[in-house]
C-alpha positions, 0 to 999 in steps of 0.5 A: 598375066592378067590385066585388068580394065584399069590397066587400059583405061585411065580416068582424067579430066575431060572433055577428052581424057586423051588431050587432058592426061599426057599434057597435064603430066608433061606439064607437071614433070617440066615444072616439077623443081624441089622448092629449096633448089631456087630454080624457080626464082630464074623464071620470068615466063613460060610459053606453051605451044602445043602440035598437032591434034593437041594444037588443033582441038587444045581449047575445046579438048581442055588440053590449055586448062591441063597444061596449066594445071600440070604446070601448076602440079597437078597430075591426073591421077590425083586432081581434083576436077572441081578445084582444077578448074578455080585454080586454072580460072585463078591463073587467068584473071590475076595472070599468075602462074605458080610453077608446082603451087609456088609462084616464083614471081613473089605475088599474083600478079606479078607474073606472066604466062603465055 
């Protein structure tokens, strides 16, 4: 059985694929809802701790600005770095934070993410 170099490494966003590409994936797959389903509408808030090494070097690994682009969506194998970065920017200065690219609050603003 071969296995190649893309079988052991996985390009991610950076600085630190390692604390980027786990965390934005579990946030994609906790927020991942079909939009007819409604469930979204039941949101009030999302509160986000991280442990361990994640907890320890989060803000300076990115692993804050993954989670909330997966909580966003986003997945690593697909995101685009640079429009990541002004949509995790977005949810920090309208404190909006739409689940998947919905926000269940109705408009920016309107919602809150802690």
């Amino acid at each position: 059985m071969a296995i190649s170099a893309l079988d052991l490494f996985k390009i991610g966003v950076g600085p630190s694929s390692s604390h980027t590409m786990g965390p934005m994936l579990a946030g994609a797959l906790v927020a991942e809802c079909p939009p007819e389903s409604g469930c979204l509408e039941h949101v009030d808030g999302v509160r986000i701790e991280l442990f361990g090494s994640l907890a320890a070097t989060g803000i300076g690994h990115a692993t804050d600005r993954a989670v909330v682009a997966g909580l966003m969506g986003m997945r690593p194998n697909t995101v685009d770095p640079d429009a990541m970065a002004d949509r995790v920017a977005a949810v920090a200065r309208d404190a909006a934070l739409p689940l998947c690219g919905i926000c269940p609050w109705g408009s920016p603003g309107a919602a809150t993410s802690n």
